[in-house]
Structures are given as C-alpha cells and as structure tokens.
C-alpha positions in Angstrom: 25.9 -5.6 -61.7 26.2 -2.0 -60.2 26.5 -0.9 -56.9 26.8 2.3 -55.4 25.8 5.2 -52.5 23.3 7.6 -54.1 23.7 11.0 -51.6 21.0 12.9 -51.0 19.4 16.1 -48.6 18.7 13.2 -45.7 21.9 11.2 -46.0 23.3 8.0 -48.3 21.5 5.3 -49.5 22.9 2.1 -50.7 21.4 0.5 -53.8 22.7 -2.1 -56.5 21.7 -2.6 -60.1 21.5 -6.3 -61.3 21.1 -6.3 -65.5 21.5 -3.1 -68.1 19.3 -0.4 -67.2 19.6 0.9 -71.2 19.6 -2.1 -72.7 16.2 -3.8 -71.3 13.1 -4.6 -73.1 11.0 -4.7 -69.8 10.7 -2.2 -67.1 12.7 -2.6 -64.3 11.8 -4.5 -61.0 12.3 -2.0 -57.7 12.9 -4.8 -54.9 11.1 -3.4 -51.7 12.1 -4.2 -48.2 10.2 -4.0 -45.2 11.2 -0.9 -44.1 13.8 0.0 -40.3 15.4 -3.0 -39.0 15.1 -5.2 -42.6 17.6 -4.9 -45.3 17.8 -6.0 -48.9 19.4 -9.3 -48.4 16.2 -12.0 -48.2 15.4 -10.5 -52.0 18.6 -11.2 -53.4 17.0 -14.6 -54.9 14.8 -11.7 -56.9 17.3 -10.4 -58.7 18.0 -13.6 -60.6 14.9 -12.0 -62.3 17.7 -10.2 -64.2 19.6 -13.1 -65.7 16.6 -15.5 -66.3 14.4 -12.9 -67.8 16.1 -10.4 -68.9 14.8 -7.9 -66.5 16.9 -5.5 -64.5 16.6 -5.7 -60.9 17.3 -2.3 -58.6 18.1 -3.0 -54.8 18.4 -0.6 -52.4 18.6 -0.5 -47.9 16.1 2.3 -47.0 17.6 5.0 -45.2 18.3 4.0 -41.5 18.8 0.2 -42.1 21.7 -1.9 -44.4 24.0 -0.3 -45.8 22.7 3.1 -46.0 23.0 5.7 -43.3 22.2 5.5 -40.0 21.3 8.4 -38.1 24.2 8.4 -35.4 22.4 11.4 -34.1 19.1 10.5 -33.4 19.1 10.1 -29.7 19.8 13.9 -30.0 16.6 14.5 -32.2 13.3 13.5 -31.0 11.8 13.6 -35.0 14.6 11.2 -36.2 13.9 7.9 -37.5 15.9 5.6 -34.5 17.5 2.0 -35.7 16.9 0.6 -32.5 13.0 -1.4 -32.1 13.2 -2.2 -28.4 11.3 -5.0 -26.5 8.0 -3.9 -26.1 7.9 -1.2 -28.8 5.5 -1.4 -31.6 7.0 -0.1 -35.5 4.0 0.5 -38.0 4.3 1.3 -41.5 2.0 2.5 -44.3 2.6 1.8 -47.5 1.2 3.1 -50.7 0.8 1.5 -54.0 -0.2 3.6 -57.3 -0.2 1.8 -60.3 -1.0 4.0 -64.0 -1.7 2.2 -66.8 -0.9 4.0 -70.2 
C-alpha cells in the first residue's frame, strides 16, 4: 500500500494505492466517492479487490473533502467550492462516464 498528497494548480489531494501499480495483470480500479461532504472511507471494503484479485485499487478524497485540501478561503471567494452543505441547501452533481473499448 501507498499513500501520499499529489500537489497540483488547485491545491493537495490525498490518494492511496492498494496493490503494485507495475506489477498488475488487470487494469486498475479508480474508487469514486460521492463528491463535497463524502470521503473515501465507506470504499475501503473495495480495495480488498487488491488482495483477492490481484487488482490494484487507487483511493483518493476529492479536493474540498477528506484529507485533501480544504479551501480555508472560500468565504472570501464567491466561485470557490465551500465544505459547508447547510440546512436547507441543495448540492447537485453531474457525472460523466466514458468508456473506449480497444
């Protein structure tokens, strides 16, 4: 297992690595969270993936939730993602899936 902070233009981002990356024989599972507010923990139970089937598992908290950043300045920013969801505010999401067959 691996665990580390990729740094990037917007801020950190937390992510861990459950099997060998070089040494697979099957592509590697991205584990998805549900976005602000949610972090990676409820798909840890995924990553066994990686021990029963030999298939490396990649974790990661999305910017703004977990253990990646937080924007501590985002009162100060009106276009800044916010990690507070406050009683009677609605959080919407899109989500799109490509998937390419060779």
């Amino acid at each position: 297992m691996a665990e580390g902070i990729l740094r990037w233009e917007a801020g950190r981002t937390w992510y861990r690595v459950d099997g060998d990356l070089r040494r697979a024989d099957a592509a590697p599972l991205v584990l998805l969270h549900g976005g602000p507010g949610g972090a990676h923990d409820y798909l840890e139970p995924l990553a066994e993936l990686a021990r029963i089937a030999a298939r490396p598992c990649v974790l990661y908290d999305q910017i703004g939730c977990g253990r990646s950043q937080h924007f501590p300045d985002a009162p100060n920013h009106p276009n800044f993602p916010s990690t507070v969801l406050r009683a009677g505010e609605q959080y919407t999401q899109t989500s799109i899936y490509r998937f390419l067959s060779a």
